[in-house]
C-alpha positions in Angstrom: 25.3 127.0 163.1 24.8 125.4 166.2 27.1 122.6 165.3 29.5 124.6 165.2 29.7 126.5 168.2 29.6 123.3 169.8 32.6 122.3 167.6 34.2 125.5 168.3 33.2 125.1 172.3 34.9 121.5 172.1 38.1 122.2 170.6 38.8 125.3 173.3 38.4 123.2 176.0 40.7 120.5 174.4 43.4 123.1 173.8 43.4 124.0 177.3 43.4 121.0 178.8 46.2 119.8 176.3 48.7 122.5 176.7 50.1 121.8 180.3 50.7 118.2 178.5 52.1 119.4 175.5 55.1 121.0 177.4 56.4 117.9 178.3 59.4 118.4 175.1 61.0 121.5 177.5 60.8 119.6 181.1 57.9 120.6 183.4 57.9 123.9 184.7 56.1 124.3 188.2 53.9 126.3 186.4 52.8 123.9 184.3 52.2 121.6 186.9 50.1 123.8 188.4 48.5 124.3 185.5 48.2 120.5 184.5 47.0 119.9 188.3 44.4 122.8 188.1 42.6 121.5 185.2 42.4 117.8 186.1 40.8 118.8 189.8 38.3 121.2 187.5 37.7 118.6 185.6 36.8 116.1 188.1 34.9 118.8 189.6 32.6 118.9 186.7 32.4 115.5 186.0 30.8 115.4 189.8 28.5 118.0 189.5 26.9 116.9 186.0 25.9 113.7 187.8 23.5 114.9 190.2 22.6 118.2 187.7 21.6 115.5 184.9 19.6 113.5 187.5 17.5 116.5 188.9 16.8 117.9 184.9 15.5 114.0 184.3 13.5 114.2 187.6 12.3 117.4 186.6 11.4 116.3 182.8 9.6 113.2 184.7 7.9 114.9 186.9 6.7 117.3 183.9 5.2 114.5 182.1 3.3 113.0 185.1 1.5 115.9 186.4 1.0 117.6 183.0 -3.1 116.5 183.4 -2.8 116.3 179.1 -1.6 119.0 178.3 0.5 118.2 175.5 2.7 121.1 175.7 3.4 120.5 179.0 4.6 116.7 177.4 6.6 117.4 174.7 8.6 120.4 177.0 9.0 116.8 179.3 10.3 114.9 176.6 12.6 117.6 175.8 14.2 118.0 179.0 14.7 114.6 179.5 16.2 114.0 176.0 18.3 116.9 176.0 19.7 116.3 179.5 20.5 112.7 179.4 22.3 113.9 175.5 24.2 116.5 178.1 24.9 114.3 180.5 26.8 111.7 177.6 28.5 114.3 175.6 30.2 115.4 179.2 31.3 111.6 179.9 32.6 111.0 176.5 34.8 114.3 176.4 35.9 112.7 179.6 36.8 109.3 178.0 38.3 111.3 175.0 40.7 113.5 177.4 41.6 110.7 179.4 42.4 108.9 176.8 44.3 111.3 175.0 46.4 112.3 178.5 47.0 108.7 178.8 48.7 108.7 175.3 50.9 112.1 175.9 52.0 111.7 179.5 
């Protein structure tokens, strides 16, 4: 199930950042360009604030693991963070790479 909200989370941010480019075939409407401008500086956006948010959630997962005295709750929940941010933090660079990529082919 959660697979697939991810897949479903995936494809609607592919559609629309795909659509301003798909309307090359009729000319380019200022709208569009708008449009197609709009996304790439939210993109770019994101891409710059994932950096230092994946960073602080490893720092944070680190720090969890040092000062958790044994607890091994407190170690595992480090662990977790740390896994689960750095997976984050590589999902949002290979959409990246896979929209890039794609733009490059359409426009």
């Amino acid at each position: 199930m959660k697979h697939k909200k991810i897949y479903w989370i995936f494809l609607l941010i592919l559609t629309l950042l795909l659509i301003p480019n798909l309307c090359f075939a009729w000319g380019e409407p200022e709208l569009v360009n708008k449009l197609n401008s709009a996304f790439e500086n939210i993109r770019d956006w994101l891409i710059k604030l994932a950096t230092p948010a994946a960073a602080v959630a490893v720092g944070t997962g680190v720090f969890m693991k040092k000062f958790s005295f044994g607890d091994e709750e407190k170690m595992r929940l480090g662990k977790k963070l740390i896994k689960g941010s750095l997976f984050s933090y590589a999902f949002i660079l290979a959409i990246n790479l896979i929209l890039s990529a794609i733009q490059s082919l359409v426009g």
